[in-house]
C-alpha positions as CSV (number, residue, x, y, z in Angstrom):
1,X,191.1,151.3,61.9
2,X,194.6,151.2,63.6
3,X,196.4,148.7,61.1
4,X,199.4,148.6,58.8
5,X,199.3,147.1,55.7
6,X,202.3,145.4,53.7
7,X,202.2,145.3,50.0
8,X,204.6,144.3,46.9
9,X,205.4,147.2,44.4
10,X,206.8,146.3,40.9
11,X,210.3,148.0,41.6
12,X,211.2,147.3,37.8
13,X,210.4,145.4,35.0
14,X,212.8,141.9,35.2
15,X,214.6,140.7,32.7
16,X,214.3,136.7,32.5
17,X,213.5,135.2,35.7
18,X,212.1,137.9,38.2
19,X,214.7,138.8,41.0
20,X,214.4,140.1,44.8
21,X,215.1,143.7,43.1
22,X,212.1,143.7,41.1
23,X,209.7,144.1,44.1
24,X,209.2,146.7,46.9
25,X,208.4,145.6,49.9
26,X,206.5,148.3,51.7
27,X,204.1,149.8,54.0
28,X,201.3,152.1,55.1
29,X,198.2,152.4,57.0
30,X,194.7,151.3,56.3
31,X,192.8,153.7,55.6
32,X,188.6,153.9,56.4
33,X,186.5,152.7,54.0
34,X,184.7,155.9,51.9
35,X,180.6,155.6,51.4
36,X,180.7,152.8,49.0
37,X,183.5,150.8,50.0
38,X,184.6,147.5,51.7
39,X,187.5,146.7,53.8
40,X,188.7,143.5,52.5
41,X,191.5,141.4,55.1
42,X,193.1,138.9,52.6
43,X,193.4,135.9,53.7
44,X,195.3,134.4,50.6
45,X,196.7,135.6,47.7
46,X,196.3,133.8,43.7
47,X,199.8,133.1,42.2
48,X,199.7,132.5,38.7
49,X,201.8,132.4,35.6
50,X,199.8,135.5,34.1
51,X,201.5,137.5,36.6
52,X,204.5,137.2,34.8
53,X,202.9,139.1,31.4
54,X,201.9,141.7,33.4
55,X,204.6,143.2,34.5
56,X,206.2,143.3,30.8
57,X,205.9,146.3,29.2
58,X,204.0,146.6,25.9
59,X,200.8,145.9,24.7
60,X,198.3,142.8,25.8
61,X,194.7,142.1,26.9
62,X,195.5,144.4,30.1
63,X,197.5,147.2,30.5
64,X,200.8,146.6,32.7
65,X,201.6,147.2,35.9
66,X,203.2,150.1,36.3
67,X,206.8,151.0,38.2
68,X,205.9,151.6,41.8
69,X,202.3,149.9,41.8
70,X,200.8,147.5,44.0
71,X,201.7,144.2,41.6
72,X,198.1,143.0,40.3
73,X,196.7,139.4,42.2
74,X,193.9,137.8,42.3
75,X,193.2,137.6,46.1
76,X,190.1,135.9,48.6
77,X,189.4,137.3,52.1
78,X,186.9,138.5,54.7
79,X,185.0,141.5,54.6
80,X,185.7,143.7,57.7
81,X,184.5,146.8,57.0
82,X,181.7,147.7,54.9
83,X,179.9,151.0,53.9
84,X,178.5,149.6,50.9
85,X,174.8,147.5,51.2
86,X,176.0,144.2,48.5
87,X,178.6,143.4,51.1
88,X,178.1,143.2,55.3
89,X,180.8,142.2,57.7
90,X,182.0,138.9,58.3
91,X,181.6,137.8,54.2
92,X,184.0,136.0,52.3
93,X,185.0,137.3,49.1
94,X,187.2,137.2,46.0
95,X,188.6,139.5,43.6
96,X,191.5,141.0,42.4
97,X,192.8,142.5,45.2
98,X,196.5,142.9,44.7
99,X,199.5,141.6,46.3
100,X,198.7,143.2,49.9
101,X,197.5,142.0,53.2
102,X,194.5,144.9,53.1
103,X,192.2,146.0,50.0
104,X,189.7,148.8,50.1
105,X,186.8,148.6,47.2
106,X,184.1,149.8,45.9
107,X,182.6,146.3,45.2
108,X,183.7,146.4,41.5
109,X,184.6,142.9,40.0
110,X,184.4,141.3,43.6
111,X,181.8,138.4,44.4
112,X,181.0,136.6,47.5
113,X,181.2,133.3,47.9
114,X,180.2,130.5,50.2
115,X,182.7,128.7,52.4
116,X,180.0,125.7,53.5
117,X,179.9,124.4,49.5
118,X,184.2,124.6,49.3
119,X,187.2,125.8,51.4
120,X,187.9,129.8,50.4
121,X,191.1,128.5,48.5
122,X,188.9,126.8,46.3
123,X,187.8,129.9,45.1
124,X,191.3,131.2,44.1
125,X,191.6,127.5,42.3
126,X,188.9,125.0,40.6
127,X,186.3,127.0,41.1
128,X,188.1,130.5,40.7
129,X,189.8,131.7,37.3
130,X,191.9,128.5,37.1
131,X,189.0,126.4,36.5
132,X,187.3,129.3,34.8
133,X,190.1,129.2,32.6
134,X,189.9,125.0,32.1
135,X,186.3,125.0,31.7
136,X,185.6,127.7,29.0
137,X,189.2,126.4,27.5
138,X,188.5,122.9,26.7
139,X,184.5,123.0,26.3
140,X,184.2,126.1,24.7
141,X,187.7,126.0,22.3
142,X,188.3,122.6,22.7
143,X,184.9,120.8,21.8
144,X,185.7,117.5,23.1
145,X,183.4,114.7,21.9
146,X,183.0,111.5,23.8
147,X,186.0,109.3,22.8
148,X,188.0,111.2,21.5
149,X,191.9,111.7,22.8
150,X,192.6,115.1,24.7
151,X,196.0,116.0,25.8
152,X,197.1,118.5,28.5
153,X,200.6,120.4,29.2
154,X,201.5,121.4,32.2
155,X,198.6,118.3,34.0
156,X,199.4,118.9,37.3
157,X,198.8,122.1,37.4
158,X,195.8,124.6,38.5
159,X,194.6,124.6,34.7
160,X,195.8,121.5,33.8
161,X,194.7,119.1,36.4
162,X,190.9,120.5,36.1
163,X,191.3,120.3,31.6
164,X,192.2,117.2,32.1
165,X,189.1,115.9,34.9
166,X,187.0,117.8,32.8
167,X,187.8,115.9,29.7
168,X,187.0,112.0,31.7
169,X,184.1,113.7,32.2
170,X,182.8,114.1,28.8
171,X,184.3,110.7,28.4
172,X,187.4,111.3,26.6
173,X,190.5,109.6,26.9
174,X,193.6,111.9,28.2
175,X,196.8,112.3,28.0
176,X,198.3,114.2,30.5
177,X,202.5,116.2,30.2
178,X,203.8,116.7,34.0
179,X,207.4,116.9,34.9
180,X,208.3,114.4,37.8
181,X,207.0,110.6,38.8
182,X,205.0,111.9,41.3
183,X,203.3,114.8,39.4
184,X,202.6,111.6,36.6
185,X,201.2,109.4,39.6
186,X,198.9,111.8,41.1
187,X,197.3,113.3,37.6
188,X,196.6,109.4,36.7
189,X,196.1,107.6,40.1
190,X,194.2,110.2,42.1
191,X,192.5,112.4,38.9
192,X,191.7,109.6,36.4
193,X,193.6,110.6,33.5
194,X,194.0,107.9,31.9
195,X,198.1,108.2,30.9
196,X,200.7,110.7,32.1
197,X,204.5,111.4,30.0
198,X,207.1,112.5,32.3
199,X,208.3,115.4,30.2
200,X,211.5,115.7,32.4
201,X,212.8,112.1,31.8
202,X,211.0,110.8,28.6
203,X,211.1,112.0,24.8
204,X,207.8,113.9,24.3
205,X,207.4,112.8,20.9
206,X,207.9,109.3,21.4
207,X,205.6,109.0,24.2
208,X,203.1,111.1,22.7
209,X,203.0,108.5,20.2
210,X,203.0,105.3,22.7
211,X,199.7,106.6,24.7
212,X,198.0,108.3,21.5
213,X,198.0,105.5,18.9
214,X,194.9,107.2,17.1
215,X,196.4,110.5,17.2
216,X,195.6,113.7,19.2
217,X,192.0,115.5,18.7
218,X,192.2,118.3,21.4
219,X,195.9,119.7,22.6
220,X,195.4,122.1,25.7
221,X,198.7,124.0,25.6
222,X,200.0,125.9,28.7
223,X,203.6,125.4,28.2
224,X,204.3,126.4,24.5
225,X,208.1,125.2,23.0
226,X,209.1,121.8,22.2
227,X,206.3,120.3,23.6
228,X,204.1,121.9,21.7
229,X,205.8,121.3,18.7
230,X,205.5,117.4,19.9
231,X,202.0,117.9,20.0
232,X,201.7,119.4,16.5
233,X,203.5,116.4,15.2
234,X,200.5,114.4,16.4
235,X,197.4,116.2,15.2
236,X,194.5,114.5,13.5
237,X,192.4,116.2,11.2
238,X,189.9,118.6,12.3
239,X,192.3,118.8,15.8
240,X,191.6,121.6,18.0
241,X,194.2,123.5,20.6
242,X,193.0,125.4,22.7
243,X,196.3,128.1,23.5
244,X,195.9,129.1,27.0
245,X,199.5,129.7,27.7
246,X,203.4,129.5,27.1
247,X,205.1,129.3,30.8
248,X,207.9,127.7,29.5
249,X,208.7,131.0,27.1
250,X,207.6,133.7,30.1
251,X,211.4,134.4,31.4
252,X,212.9,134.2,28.0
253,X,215.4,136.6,27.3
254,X,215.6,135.9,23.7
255,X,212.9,136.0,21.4
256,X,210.1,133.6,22.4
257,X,210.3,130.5,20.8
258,X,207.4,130.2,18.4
259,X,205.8,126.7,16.9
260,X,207.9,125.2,14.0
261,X,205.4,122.6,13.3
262,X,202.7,125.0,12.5
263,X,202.2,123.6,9.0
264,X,200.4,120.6,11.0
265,X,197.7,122.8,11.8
266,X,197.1,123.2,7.3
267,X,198.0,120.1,6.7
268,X,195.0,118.4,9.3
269,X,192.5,121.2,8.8
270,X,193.3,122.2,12.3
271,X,192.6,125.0,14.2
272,X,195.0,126.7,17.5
273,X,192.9,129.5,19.0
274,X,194.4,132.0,21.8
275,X,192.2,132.5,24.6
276,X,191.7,135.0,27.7
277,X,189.4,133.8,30.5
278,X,188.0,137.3,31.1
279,X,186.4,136.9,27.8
280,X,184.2,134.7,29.1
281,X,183.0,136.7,32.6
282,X,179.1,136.7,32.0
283,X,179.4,133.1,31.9
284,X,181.5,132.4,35.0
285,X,178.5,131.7,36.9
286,X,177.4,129.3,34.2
287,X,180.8,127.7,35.2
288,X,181.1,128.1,38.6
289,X,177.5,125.9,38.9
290,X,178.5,123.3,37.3
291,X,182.7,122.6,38.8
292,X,180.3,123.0,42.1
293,X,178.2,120.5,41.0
294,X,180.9,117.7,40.2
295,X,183.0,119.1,43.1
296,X,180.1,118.2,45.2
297,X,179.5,114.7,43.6
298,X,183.2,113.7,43.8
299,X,183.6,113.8,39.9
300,X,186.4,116.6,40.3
301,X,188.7,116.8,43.1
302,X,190.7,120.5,43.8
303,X,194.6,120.4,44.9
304,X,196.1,123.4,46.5
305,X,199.9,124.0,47.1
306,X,199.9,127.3,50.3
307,X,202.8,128.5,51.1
308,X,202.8,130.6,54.3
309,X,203.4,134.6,54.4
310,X,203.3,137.5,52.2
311,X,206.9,138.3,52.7
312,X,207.7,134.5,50.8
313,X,206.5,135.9,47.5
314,X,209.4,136.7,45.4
315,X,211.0,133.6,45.9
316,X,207.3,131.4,45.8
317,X,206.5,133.3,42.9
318,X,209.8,131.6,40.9
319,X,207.8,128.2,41.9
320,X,205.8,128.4,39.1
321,X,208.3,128.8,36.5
322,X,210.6,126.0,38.1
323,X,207.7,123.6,38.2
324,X,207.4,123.2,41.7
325,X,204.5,123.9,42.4
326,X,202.1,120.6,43.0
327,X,198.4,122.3,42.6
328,X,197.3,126.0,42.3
329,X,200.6,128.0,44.1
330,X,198.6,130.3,46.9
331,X,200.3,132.6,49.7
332,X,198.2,132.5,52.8
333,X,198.9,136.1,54.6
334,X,196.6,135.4,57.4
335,X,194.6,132.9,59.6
336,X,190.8,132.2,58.5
C-alpha cells in the first residue's frame, strides 16, 4: 500500500500541563500487513484523561509510554487490509490503536463492532471504555439501591454523564458536579439527573448540602481535591465511592493533593475503592449488552464532543484538563 502515515511520539515527559514540545509529530510509510495482521485506517481517535498517567514515569496499572513512542489511544476505524480470517475488509473496529492515522495488528485486544445498532463514535464513548468504566464503576463498586442519593464529579463528562443515567435507572436520585450553566442544564434537562451544582460559581459544600438533605450514599469521584473533600463531609453510613479518577490533580506540579476528610470514611463505616476498567474485560460484553439495550430503548442517550484532525491534538488534548470538553473529547482523522 502507497500511504504515509502521521503519528504523535511522546518527545518528553511534561511537567504540569503538557506542552507543544512534549509530542513529535512525525511520519512514515504503511507498511503491508504480515500473515496474521490487519490494516486498520482510523477514523477517530479516544481522548481521555488516562492519557495524562501514562506518559508519567513510574509505576501504575500499565507501564509508561516510553520517550519516542507512538503515545498510547484508544482508537475506532475500518479494516482495509486483512491477512488474518477474525477480521475481512470493510469492518469496523476498535482498539487501542495509538495516536496515528494507520495501525497494523495482529487482532489482539481489537473487537468488531456494528455501526447499524450505534454511530462508530459510540464505540469510543457509552458503549466503549467510558461507559465500561461507568457501568462496572457505579454497579459493581457503587451498589446503588433504589432510592438512594448518588452523586457524580465531573457529570458532563464521558464517565460522568453515563454514572449518572445509569443511577435514574436503578431509580436513584442524583446529584450531578459540572462546571458551567450549560454543562448543569444539559446533565439535568436532557439526561434526567435530577439536580446539578455548578462547581465553578457555587460553594460545593453548601450545595451539596441543599440537593442532598438525606446525605450522600454513593460518591463517584473523577475529579479528586476540594470536591471530594466536599463529598466526604456528606457521607452517610455504610456510603460507598467508587475512585475512578483525580483530573483535577493530573498536571500538578506539587504533590497531589490527597483527601483531608478521610476520617469520614471511619467515622460512617464507609468504604472509597480505586478502580481500573481493564479489571473488568471478561465482562465488557456483559456491559456492552445491556448500555445497547437502554441505548436502543431511549433510557441512555450518548454525547460526543469531535474535533477535526490529528494534527489538533496537543492543543485538544489540554481540553480535558480545562473542562471544555462538552461529552467524550474524540479527534476524527478521517471521513467514514
Amino acid at each position: 500500500m502507497n500511504a504515509t502515515n502521521h503519528q504523535f511520539r511522546l518527545a518528553a515527559r511534561p511537567v504540569g500541563m503538557p506542552k507543544q514540545s512534549d509530542w513529535k509529530y512525525t511520519e512514515e510509510s504503511v507498511r503491508e500487513p504480515a500473515d496474521g495482521e490487519i490494516l486498520v485506517k482510523i477514523i477517530y481517535i479516544s481522548l481521555d484523561p488516562a492519557m495524562r498517567g501514562w506518559i508519567n514515569e513510574g509505576r501504575s496499572y500499565v507501564p509508561p509510554v516510553g520517550i519516542g513512542e507512538v503515545m498510547r489511544a484508544g482508537g475506532a476505524g475500518r479494516v482495509i487490509e486483512s491477512k488474518n480470517d477474525k477480521f475481512a475488509v470493510g469492518d469496523h473496529v476498535a482498539g487501542a490503536f495509538g495516536l496515528q492515522e494507520y495501525a497494523l495488528s495482529n487482532g489482539s485486544g481489537v473487537s468488531k463492532v456494528d455501526t447499524r445498532i450505534a454511530p462508530l463514535p459510540v464505540y469510543l464513548s457509552t458503549l466503549g471504555m467510558p461507559g465500561m468504566t461507568a457501568y462496572f464503576g457505579l454497579l459493581d463498586i457503587g451498589q446503588p439501591k433504589p432510592g438512594e442519593t448518588v452523586v457524580v464529579s465531573a457529570a458532563a463528562g464521558a464517565v460522568g454523564s453515563v454514572v449518572g443515567q445509569i443511577a435514574k435507572i436503578k431509580e436513584c436520585r442524583v446529584v450531578g458536579i459540572a462546571g458551567g450553566p450549560q454543562k448543569c442544564q444539559y446533565v439535568v434537562n436532557d439526561l434526567g439527573f435530577d439536580a446539578a451544582i455548578d462547581y465553578k460559581q457555587e460553594d460545593v459544600s453548601t450545595a451539596l448540602r441543599k440537593h442532598c438533605p438525606k446525605g450522600i450514599d454513593v460518591y463517584f469521584d473523577n475529579v479528586g481535591g476540594d470536591i471530594l473533600d466536599a463529598a466526604l463531609a456528606q457521607l452517610n453510613r455504610g456510603a460507598r465511592i467508587p475512585l475512578c479518577g483525580a483530573i483535577s490533580q493530573y498536571n500538578n506540579p506539587e504533590k497531589m493533593q490527597g483527601p483531608k476528610n478521610y476520617l469520614s470514611l471511619l467515622i460512617n463505616r464507609a468504604t472509597m475503592k480505586g478502580f481500573i476498567v481493564f479489571d473488568f474485560a471478561d465482562r465488557y460484553p456483559e456491559a456492552a449488552s445491556q448500555m445497547a439495550g437502554w441505548l436502543i430503548g431511549g433510557k441512555l442517550k450518548s454525547r460526543e464532543d469531535i474535533v477535526e484532525g490529528l494534527q489538533t491534538f496537543p492543543d485538544t488534548f489540554l481540553k480535558l484538563f480545562k473542562g471544555e470538553n462538552f461529552g467524550k473529547l474524540l479527534l476524527r482523522v478521517a471521513d467514514e
